[in-house]
N, C-alpha and C positions, 0 to 999 in steps of 0.2 A: 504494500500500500504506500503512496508517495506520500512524501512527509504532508505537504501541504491540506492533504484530505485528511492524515490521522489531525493534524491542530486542530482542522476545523468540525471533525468528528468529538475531540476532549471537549474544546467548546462549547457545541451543539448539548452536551451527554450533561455538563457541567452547569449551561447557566439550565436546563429545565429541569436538573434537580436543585437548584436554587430556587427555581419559581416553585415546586411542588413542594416542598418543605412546609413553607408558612402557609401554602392553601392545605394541607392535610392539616396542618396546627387548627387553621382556624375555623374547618369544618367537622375536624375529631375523623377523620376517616383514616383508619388502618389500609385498608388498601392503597390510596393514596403516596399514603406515608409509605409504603414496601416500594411502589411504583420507583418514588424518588429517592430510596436507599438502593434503589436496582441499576438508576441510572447514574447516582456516584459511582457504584463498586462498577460499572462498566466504565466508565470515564476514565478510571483507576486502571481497570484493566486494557484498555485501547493503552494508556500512555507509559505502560509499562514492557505492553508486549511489544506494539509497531512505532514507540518513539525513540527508533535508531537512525543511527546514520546509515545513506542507504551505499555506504562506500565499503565503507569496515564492518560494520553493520554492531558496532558497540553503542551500546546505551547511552543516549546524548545528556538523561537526568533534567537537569530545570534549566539547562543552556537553550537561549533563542534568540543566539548570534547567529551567524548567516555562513558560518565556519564551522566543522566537526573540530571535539578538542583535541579529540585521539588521534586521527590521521591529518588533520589541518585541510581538508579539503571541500570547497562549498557544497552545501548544502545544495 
């Protein structure tokens, strides 16, 4: 997967478990609430599995320079 679709996959996974949170709080709904622990722990796992460099293919971690730090080669 190219890097540019996993970001805007972590994104996408990350702010609608942001919005779903406080609408499960403030409807009381269990379901709701799993919904948006399902799409953190997937947001987690998107940025864990496919957030490599697609050269070396080592784990880039919270770097979102435009350079791998391992092999120094763009992104």
């Amino acid at each position: 997967m190219k890097l540019g679709r996993v970001r805007l996959l972590m994104v996408v996974l990350s702010a609608l478990a942001l919005l779903l949170f406080p609408v499960a709080s403030m409807l009381k709904s269990e379901l709701i609430m799993y919904g948006a622990l399902l799409c953190f722990v997937l947001s987690a796992l998107v940025w864990y599995g496919f957030f490599r460099c697609p050269h070396c293919h080592k784990f880039l971690g919270q770097s979102t320079k435009t350079v791998c730090p391992h092999c120094k080669k763009r992104l």
